[in-house]
N, C-alpha and C positions, 0 to 999 in steps of 0.2 A: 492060589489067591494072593492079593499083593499084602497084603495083611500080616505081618510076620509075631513072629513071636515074641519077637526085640519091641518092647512097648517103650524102648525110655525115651522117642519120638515123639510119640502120642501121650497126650496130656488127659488127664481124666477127664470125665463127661461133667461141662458145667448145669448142667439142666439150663442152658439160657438161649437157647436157640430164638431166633427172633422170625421174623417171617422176611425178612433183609438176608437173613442166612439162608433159607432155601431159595433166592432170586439168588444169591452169588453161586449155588452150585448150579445154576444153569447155564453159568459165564458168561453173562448180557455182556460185556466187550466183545468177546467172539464173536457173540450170536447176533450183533448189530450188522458185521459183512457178508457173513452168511446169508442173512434175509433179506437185507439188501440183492446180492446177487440173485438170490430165490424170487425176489420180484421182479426183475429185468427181466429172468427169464420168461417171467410170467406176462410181463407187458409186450415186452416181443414176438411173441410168439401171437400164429398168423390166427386169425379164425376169431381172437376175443372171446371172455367169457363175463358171465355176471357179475355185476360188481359185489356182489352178498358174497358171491362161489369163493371168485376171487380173496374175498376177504379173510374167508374161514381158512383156502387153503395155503394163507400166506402164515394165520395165527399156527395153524397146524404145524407146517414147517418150523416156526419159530418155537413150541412147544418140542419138536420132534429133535432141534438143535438143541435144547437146552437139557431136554434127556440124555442126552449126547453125555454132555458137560457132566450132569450128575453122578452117570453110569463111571465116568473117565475119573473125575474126584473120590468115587468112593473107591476104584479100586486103585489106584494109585495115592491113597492116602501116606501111606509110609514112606515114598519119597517127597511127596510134599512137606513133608514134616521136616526133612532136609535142606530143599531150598529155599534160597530167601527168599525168592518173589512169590512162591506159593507157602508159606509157612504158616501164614495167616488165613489162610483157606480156612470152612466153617471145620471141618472135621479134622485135619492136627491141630485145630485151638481149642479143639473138644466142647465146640457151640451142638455139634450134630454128629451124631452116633454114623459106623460105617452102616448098618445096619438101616437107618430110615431114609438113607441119601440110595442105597439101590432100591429099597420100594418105592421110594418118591422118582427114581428114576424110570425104575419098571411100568410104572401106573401110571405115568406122563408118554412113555414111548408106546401102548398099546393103545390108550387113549388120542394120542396123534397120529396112528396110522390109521386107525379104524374112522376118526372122523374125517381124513382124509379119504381114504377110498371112497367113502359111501358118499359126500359131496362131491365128488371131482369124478375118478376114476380110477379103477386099483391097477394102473401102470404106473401113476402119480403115487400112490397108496404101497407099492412095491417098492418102488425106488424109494422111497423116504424110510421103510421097515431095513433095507438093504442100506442105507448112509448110517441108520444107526448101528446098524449091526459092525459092520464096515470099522466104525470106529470105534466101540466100544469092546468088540472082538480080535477082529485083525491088526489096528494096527493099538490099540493099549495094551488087552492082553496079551499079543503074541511081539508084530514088531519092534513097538518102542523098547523093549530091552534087550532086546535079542541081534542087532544087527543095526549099522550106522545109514544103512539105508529104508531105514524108518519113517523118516519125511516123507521120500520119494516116494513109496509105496501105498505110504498110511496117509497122505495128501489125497489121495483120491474122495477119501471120504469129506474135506471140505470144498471138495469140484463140483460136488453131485446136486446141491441145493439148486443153481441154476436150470439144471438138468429133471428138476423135479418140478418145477413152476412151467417150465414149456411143457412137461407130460400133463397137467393138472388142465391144460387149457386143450390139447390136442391128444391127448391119447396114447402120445406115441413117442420114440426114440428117435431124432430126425439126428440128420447130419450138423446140422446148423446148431443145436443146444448141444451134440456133442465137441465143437468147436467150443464154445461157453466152457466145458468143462475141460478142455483142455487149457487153454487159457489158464484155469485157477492150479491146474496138476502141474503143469510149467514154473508157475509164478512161486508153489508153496517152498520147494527146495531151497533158494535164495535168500526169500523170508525166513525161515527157519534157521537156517545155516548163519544168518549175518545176526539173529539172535545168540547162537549158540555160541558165537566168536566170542561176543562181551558175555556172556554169560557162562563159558566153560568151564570155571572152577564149579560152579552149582552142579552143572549134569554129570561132572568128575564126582564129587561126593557121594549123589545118590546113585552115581553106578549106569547112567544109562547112556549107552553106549552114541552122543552124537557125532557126527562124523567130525569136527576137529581135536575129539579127546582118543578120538579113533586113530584116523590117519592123517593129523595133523596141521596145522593152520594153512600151510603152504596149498599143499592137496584142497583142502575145502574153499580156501578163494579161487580157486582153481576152477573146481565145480561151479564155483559162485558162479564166474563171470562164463563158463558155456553153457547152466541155463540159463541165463540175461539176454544169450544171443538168441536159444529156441523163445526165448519166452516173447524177445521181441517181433519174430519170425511169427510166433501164433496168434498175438494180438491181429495181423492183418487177415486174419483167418474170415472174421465177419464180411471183411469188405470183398475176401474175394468169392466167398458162397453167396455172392449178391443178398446180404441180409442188413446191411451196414454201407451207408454214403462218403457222401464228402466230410460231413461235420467229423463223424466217429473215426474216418482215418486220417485226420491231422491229430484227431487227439491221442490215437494210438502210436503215430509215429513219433510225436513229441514226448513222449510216456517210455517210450522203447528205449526211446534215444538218451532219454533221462537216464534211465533204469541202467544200460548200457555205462553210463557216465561215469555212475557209483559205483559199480561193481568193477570198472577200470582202475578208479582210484584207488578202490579196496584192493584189488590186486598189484598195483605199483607201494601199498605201504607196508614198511615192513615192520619199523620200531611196534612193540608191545601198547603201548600206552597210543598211540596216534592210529593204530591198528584198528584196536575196540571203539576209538570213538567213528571211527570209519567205516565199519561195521555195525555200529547204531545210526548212521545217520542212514545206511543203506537200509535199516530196519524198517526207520520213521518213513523212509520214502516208499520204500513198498508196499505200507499201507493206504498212504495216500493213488499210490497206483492204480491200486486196483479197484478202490472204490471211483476215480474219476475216470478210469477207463470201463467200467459199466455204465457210470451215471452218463461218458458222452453216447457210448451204443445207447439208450436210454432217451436223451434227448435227441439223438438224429433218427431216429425212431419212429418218436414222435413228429418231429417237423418234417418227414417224410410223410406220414399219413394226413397231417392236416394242413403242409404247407409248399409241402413239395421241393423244401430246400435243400433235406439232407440226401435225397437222390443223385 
Protein backbone atom coordinates (compact mmCIF):
# COMPACT_ATOMS: atom_id res chain seq x y z
CA UNK A 1 0.00 0.00 0.00
CA UNK A 2 1.38 3.58 -0.76
CA UNK A 3 0.56 4.61 2.58
CA UNK A 4 3.54 4.38 4.88
CA UNK A 5 4.21 4.62 8.11
CA UNK A 6 6.31 7.91 7.98
CA UNK A 7 2.98 10.33 8.66
CA UNK A 8 5.16 13.61 8.97
CA UNK A 9 3.81 14.11 5.21
CA UNK A 10 0.36 13.84 5.98
CA UNK A 11 -1.30 16.42 7.92
CA UNK A 12 -4.19 15.40 10.24
CA UNK A 13 -7.68 15.04 9.17
CA UNK A 14 -9.30 18.71 9.02
CA UNK A 15 -13.04 17.41 9.01
CA UNK A 16 -13.50 20.12 6.07
CA UNK A 17 -13.80 18.27 3.13
CA UNK A 18 -16.05 20.21 0.70
CA UNK A 19 -17.76 18.68 -2.23
CA UNK A 20 -14.98 20.86 -4.58
CA UNK A 21 -12.57 18.25 -2.71
CA UNK A 22 -14.19 15.24 -4.08
CA UNK A 23 -14.39 16.84 -7.95
CA UNK A 24 -10.40 17.43 -7.52
CA UNK A 25 -9.83 13.87 -6.79
CA UNK A 26 -11.46 13.03 -9.93
CA UNK A 27 -8.66 15.40 -11.83
CA UNK A 28 -11.23 17.35 -14.10
CA UNK A 29 -7.83 18.81 -15.93
CA UNK A 30 -7.05 15.29 -16.83
CA UNK A 31 -10.33 14.08 -17.30
CA UNK A 32 -11.24 17.12 -19.72
CA UNK A 33 -8.82 15.25 -22.70
CA UNK A 34 -9.53 12.07 -21.94
CA UNK A 35 -13.36 12.68 -22.66
CA UNK A 36 -12.80 14.69 -25.22
CA UNK A 37 -10.95 11.98 -27.03
CA UNK A 38 -13.60 9.47 -25.61
CA UNK A 39 -16.04 11.58 -27.82
CA UNK A 40 -14.30 11.72 -31.09
CA UNK A 41 -14.00 8.27 -30.78
CA UNK A 42 -17.59 8.23 -30.24
CA UNK A 43 -18.58 10.67 -33.16
CA UNK A 44 -16.39 8.88 -35.58
CA UNK A 45 -17.12 5.85 -35.38
CA UNK A 46 -19.42 4.37 -38.36
CA UNK A 47 -23.09 3.18 -37.81
CA UNK A 48 -24.04 6.29 -35.09
CA UNK A 49 -25.94 5.90 -32.03
CA UNK A 50 -28.65 7.66 -29.97
CA UNK A 51 -28.19 10.79 -28.74
CA UNK A 52 -29.54 9.80 -25.00
CA UNK A 53 -27.03 6.42 -25.44
CA UNK A 54 -24.46 8.54 -26.48
CA UNK A 55 -24.82 10.82 -23.77
CA UNK A 56 -24.79 8.49 -20.86
CA UNK A 57 -21.90 6.61 -22.21
CA UNK A 58 -19.79 9.79 -22.62
CA UNK A 59 -20.95 10.84 -18.59
CA UNK A 60 -19.82 7.04 -17.97
CA UNK A 61 -16.44 7.35 -19.38
CA UNK A 62 -16.13 10.70 -17.67
CA UNK A 63 -17.25 9.03 -14.28
CA UNK A 64 -14.99 6.00 -15.10
CA UNK A 65 -11.94 8.69 -15.78
CA UNK A 66 -12.37 10.39 -12.62
CA UNK A 67 -12.41 7.10 -10.61
CA UNK A 68 -9.35 6.68 -12.19
CA UNK A 69 -7.89 9.84 -10.60
CA UNK A 70 -9.51 8.92 -7.08
CA UNK A 71 -8.30 5.46 -7.01
CA UNK A 72 -4.48 7.16 -8.24
CA UNK A 73 -4.78 10.10 -5.28
CA UNK A 74 -5.51 7.73 -2.74
CA UNK A 75 -2.89 5.48 -3.19
CA UNK A 76 -0.24 7.71 -4.02
CA UNK A 77 -1.03 9.97 -1.24
CA UNK A 78 2.43 9.81 0.42
CA UNK A 79 4.20 11.09 -2.41
CA UNK A 80 1.87 13.78 -3.06
CA UNK A 81 2.58 15.05 0.17
CA UNK A 82 6.21 15.52 -1.42
CA UNK A 83 5.66 17.25 -4.44
CA UNK A 84 4.91 20.67 -5.09
CA UNK A 85 2.42 20.51 -7.57
CA UNK A 86 0.33 17.86 -5.85
CA UNK A 87 0.87 18.90 -2.22
CA UNK A 88 -2.32 20.44 -2.17
CA UNK A 89 -4.27 17.54 -3.26
CA UNK A 90 -7.44 17.09 -0.93
CA UNK A 91 -5.77 14.01 0.97
CA UNK A 92 -2.00 15.35 1.98
CA UNK A 93 -3.86 18.77 3.09
CA UNK A 94 -5.89 16.34 5.05
CA UNK A 95 -9.53 17.82 3.48
CA UNK A 96 -10.27 13.84 2.77
CA UNK A 97 -9.25 10.73 4.58
CA UNK A 98 -7.24 7.90 2.26
CA UNK A 99 -9.85 5.89 3.29
CA UNK A 100 -13.22 7.64 1.53
CA UNK A 101 -11.20 8.70 -1.64
CA UNK A 102 -10.89 4.64 -2.40
CA UNK A 103 -14.62 4.14 -1.68
CA UNK A 104 -15.54 7.22 -3.38
CA UNK A 105 -13.42 5.62 -6.05
CA UNK A 106 -14.57 2.14 -5.81
CA UNK A 107 -18.31 3.10 -6.07
CA UNK A 108 -17.72 5.52 -8.96
CA UNK A 109 -15.65 2.72 -11.08
CA UNK A 110 -18.44 -0.04 -10.53
CA UNK A 111 -21.13 2.28 -11.02
CA UNK A 112 -19.45 3.61 -14.41
CA UNK A 113 -18.98 0.25 -15.87
CA UNK A 114 -22.15 -1.21 -15.06
CA UNK A 115 -24.04 1.74 -16.42
CA UNK A 116 -22.04 1.49 -19.29
CA UNK A 117 -22.52 -1.92 -20.31
CA UNK A 118 -26.07 -2.08 -19.76
CA UNK A 119 -26.68 1.26 -22.08
CA UNK A 120 -24.08 0.64 -24.67
CA UNK A 121 -22.54 -2.77 -24.77
CA UNK A 122 -20.14 -4.80 -22.47
CA UNK A 123 -17.21 -4.61 -25.06
CA UNK A 124 -17.60 -0.71 -24.33
CA UNK A 125 -18.42 -1.76 -20.59
CA UNK A 126 -15.00 -4.07 -20.56
CA UNK A 127 -12.77 -1.84 -22.06
CA UNK A 128 -13.65 1.06 -19.65
CA UNK A 129 -13.59 -1.79 -16.39
CA UNK A 130 -9.87 -2.65 -18.19
CA UNK A 131 -8.72 1.47 -18.38
CA UNK A 132 -9.41 1.68 -14.91
CA UNK A 133 -7.90 -1.12 -13.85
CA UNK A 134 -5.05 -0.57 -16.23
CA UNK A 135 -4.34 2.42 -14.24
CA UNK A 136 -5.16 2.20 -11.07
CA UNK A 137 -3.23 -1.26 -11.05
CA UNK A 138 -0.53 -1.65 -13.58
CA UNK A 139 0.67 1.28 -13.97
CA UNK A 140 0.15 3.30 -10.21
CA UNK A 141 0.58 0.45 -8.22
CA UNK A 142 3.17 -1.49 -9.88
CA UNK A 143 4.94 0.70 -12.73
CA UNK A 144 5.07 4.22 -11.65
CA UNK A 145 7.73 3.16 -8.99
CA UNK A 146 9.20 0.48 -10.02
CA UNK A 147 11.00 1.26 -13.46
CA UNK A 148 11.52 4.72 -15.83
CA UNK A 149 9.44 3.23 -18.21
CA UNK A 150 6.36 4.02 -16.52
CA UNK A 151 4.89 6.41 -19.10
CA UNK A 152 5.51 4.21 -21.91
CA UNK A 153 3.85 1.39 -20.47
CA UNK A 154 1.22 3.04 -17.94
CA UNK A 155 0.19 5.53 -21.11
CA UNK A 156 -1.80 3.01 -22.48
CA UNK A 157 -4.32 3.47 -20.07
CA UNK A 158 -4.98 7.24 -21.19
CA UNK A 159 -5.04 5.76 -25.02
CA UNK A 160 -8.06 3.56 -24.35
CA UNK A 161 -10.88 6.35 -23.72
CA UNK A 162 -11.08 6.75 -27.59
CA UNK A 163 -10.89 3.18 -27.89
CA UNK A 164 -13.97 2.90 -25.63
CA UNK A 165 -16.36 5.49 -27.41
CA UNK A 166 -15.95 3.67 -30.83
CA UNK A 167 -16.83 0.16 -28.96
CA UNK A 168 -19.98 2.00 -27.21
CA UNK A 169 -21.30 2.75 -30.75
CA UNK A 170 -20.08 -0.51 -32.71
CA UNK A 171 -19.37 -3.25 -30.63
CA UNK A 172 -16.22 -3.86 -31.40
CA UNK A 173 -12.37 -3.56 -31.50
CA UNK A 174 -11.71 -2.12 -35.27
CA UNK A 175 -8.39 -1.22 -36.59
CA UNK A 176 -9.18 2.32 -37.01
CA UNK A 177 -9.92 3.29 -32.96
CA UNK A 178 -7.01 1.11 -32.46
CA UNK A 179 -4.97 3.77 -34.69
CA UNK A 180 -6.85 6.51 -32.15
CA UNK A 181 -5.16 4.72 -29.33
CA UNK A 182 -2.21 4.57 -30.66
CA UNK A 183 -1.84 8.05 -31.42
CA UNK A 184 -2.40 8.93 -27.57
CA UNK A 185 0.28 5.80 -26.51
CA UNK A 186 2.78 7.65 -28.87
CA UNK A 187 2.01 11.05 -27.93
CA UNK A 188 2.09 10.20 -23.75
CA UNK A 189 6.10 9.47 -23.44
CA UNK A 190 7.02 13.12 -24.64
CA UNK A 191 4.31 14.60 -22.66
CA UNK A 192 5.34 13.20 -19.76
CA UNK A 193 9.12 13.30 -20.15
CA UNK A 194 9.19 17.22 -21.18
CA UNK A 195 7.08 17.39 -17.68
CA UNK A 196 9.59 15.54 -15.84
CA UNK A 197 12.66 17.66 -17.39
CA UNK A 198 11.22 20.89 -15.33
CA UNK A 199 9.86 19.03 -12.82
CA UNK A 200 12.73 16.56 -11.70
CA UNK A 201 13.89 17.77 -8.49
CA UNK A 202 10.00 16.83 -7.33
CA UNK A 203 10.01 12.91 -8.83
CA UNK A 204 13.89 12.89 -7.34
CA UNK A 205 12.41 13.52 -3.76
CA UNK A 206 9.40 11.35 -3.83
CA UNK A 207 11.62 8.58 -5.09
CA UNK A 208 9.78 7.69 -8.45
CA UNK A 209 11.94 6.59 -10.63
CA UNK A 210 11.19 9.10 -14.21
CA UNK A 211 13.40 8.52 -16.87
CA UNK A 212 15.66 11.73 -16.54
CA UNK A 213 16.27 11.11 -12.65
CA UNK A 214 16.93 7.73 -14.16
CA UNK A 215 19.12 7.82 -17.13
CA UNK A 216 19.61 11.20 -17.32
CA UNK A 217 18.58 14.51 -19.33
CA UNK A 218 20.66 13.70 -22.34
CA UNK A 219 19.13 10.08 -22.67
CA UNK A 220 15.50 11.46 -22.06
CA UNK A 221 15.49 14.37 -24.81
CA UNK A 222 16.83 11.72 -26.67
CA UNK A 223 13.79 9.57 -26.36
CA UNK A 224 11.87 12.84 -26.42
CA UNK A 225 12.55 13.62 -29.92
CA UNK A 226 12.23 9.66 -31.41
CA UNK A 227 8.82 9.47 -30.22
CA UNK A 228 8.02 12.99 -31.75
CA UNK A 229 9.05 11.23 -34.90
CA UNK A 230 6.68 7.78 -34.36
CA UNK A 231 4.32 10.00 -32.87
CA UNK A 232 4.21 12.27 -36.00
CA UNK A 233 4.35 9.02 -38.32
CA UNK A 234 0.96 7.86 -36.39
CA UNK A 235 -0.98 10.91 -36.47
CA UNK A 236 -1.23 10.06 -40.48
CA UNK A 237 -2.55 6.75 -39.31
CA UNK A 238 -6.39 8.08 -39.85
CA UNK A 239 -5.84 9.28 -43.13
CA UNK A 240 -4.19 6.29 -44.50
CA UNK A 241 -7.02 3.65 -43.06
CA UNK A 242 -9.23 5.78 -45.11
CA UNK A 243 -11.17 7.25 -41.85
CA UNK A 244 -9.77 10.76 -42.07
CA UNK A 245 -9.60 13.40 -45.42
CA UNK A 246 -8.00 16.34 -46.60
CA UNK A 247 -8.96 18.81 -43.58
CA UNK A 248 -7.56 16.24 -40.75
CA UNK A 249 -4.33 15.66 -42.61
CA UNK A 250 -3.08 19.23 -43.03
CA UNK A 251 -3.78 19.44 -39.50
CA UNK A 252 -1.89 16.35 -38.60
CA UNK A 253 1.02 17.21 -40.50
CA UNK A 254 1.10 20.71 -39.32
CA UNK A 255 0.93 19.38 -35.49
CA UNK A 256 3.79 16.77 -36.47
CA UNK A 257 5.80 19.24 -37.74
CA UNK A 258 5.24 21.39 -34.86
CA UNK A 259 5.59 18.63 -32.39
CA UNK A 260 8.84 17.66 -34.41
CA UNK A 261 10.11 21.54 -33.92
CA UNK A 262 9.97 21.42 -30.10
CA UNK A 263 11.45 18.50 -29.44
CA UNK A 264 14.50 19.50 -31.87
CA UNK A 265 15.03 22.50 -30.02
CA UNK A 266 14.63 20.64 -26.81
CA UNK A 267 17.32 18.37 -27.98
CA UNK A 268 19.92 21.17 -29.40
CA UNK A 269 19.62 22.91 -25.61
CA UNK A 270 21.80 22.28 -23.26
CA UNK A 271 22.15 25.11 -20.58
CA UNK A 272 19.95 23.88 -17.15
CA UNK A 273 17.82 26.96 -17.03
CA UNK A 274 16.88 27.48 -21.05
CA UNK A 275 16.64 23.48 -20.80
CA UNK A 276 13.46 23.43 -18.51
CA UNK A 277 11.95 26.23 -20.09
CA UNK A 278 12.14 24.30 -23.38
CA UNK A 279 10.86 21.50 -21.91
CA UNK A 280 7.74 23.26 -20.75
CA UNK A 281 7.13 24.99 -23.63
CA UNK A 282 7.31 21.40 -25.42
CA UNK A 283 4.80 20.48 -22.35
CA UNK A 284 2.33 23.42 -23.23
CA UNK A 285 2.30 22.41 -26.72
CA UNK A 286 1.53 18.83 -26.34
CA UNK A 287 -1.43 19.67 -24.92
CA UNK A 288 -2.67 21.75 -27.28
CA UNK A 289 -1.68 18.74 -29.82
CA UNK A 290 -3.52 16.61 -29.02
CA UNK A 291 -6.64 18.08 -28.35
CA UNK A 292 -6.59 19.98 -31.96
CA UNK A 293 -5.46 16.97 -33.64
CA UNK A 294 -8.72 15.10 -32.47
CA UNK A 295 -10.83 18.15 -32.57
CA UNK A 296 -9.58 18.41 -36.68
CA UNK A 297 -10.30 14.25 -37.10
CA UNK A 298 -13.61 15.54 -35.54
CA UNK A 299 -14.39 18.20 -37.71
CA UNK A 300 -13.27 16.52 -41.10
CA UNK A 301 -15.48 14.00 -39.81
CA UNK A 302 -18.09 15.76 -39.94
CA UNK A 303 -17.78 17.88 -43.20
CA UNK A 304 -17.35 14.53 -44.68
CA UNK A 305 -20.67 13.26 -43.71
CA UNK A 306 -22.59 16.32 -44.24
CA UNK A 307 -20.51 18.26 -46.77
CA UNK A 308 -18.29 16.21 -48.53
CA UNK A 309 -15.29 18.48 -48.11
CA UNK A 310 -13.12 16.68 -45.76
CA UNK A 311 -12.97 13.59 -48.34
Amino acid sequence: MALTDDSTHLPAMTGEARVEDYLALLKPNVMQLVVFTAIVGLLVAPGGINPLIGFIAVVCIAIGAGASGALNMWYDADIDAIMSRTVNRPIPAGRISGGEALIFGVVLSVFSVTLLGLATNWVAGGLLAFTIFFYTVVYTMWLKRSTPQNIVIGGAAGAFPPMVGWAAVTGTISVESIALFLIIFLWTPPHFWALALYKQSDYGAAGIPMMPNVRGVASTKRQIFAYSILLAAAGLLPTLLGFAGLVYTVVAVALGAGFLWYATRLLMTGDDVPMRKSARTLFNFSLIHLFVLFLGLLCDNLLTRFGGFGA
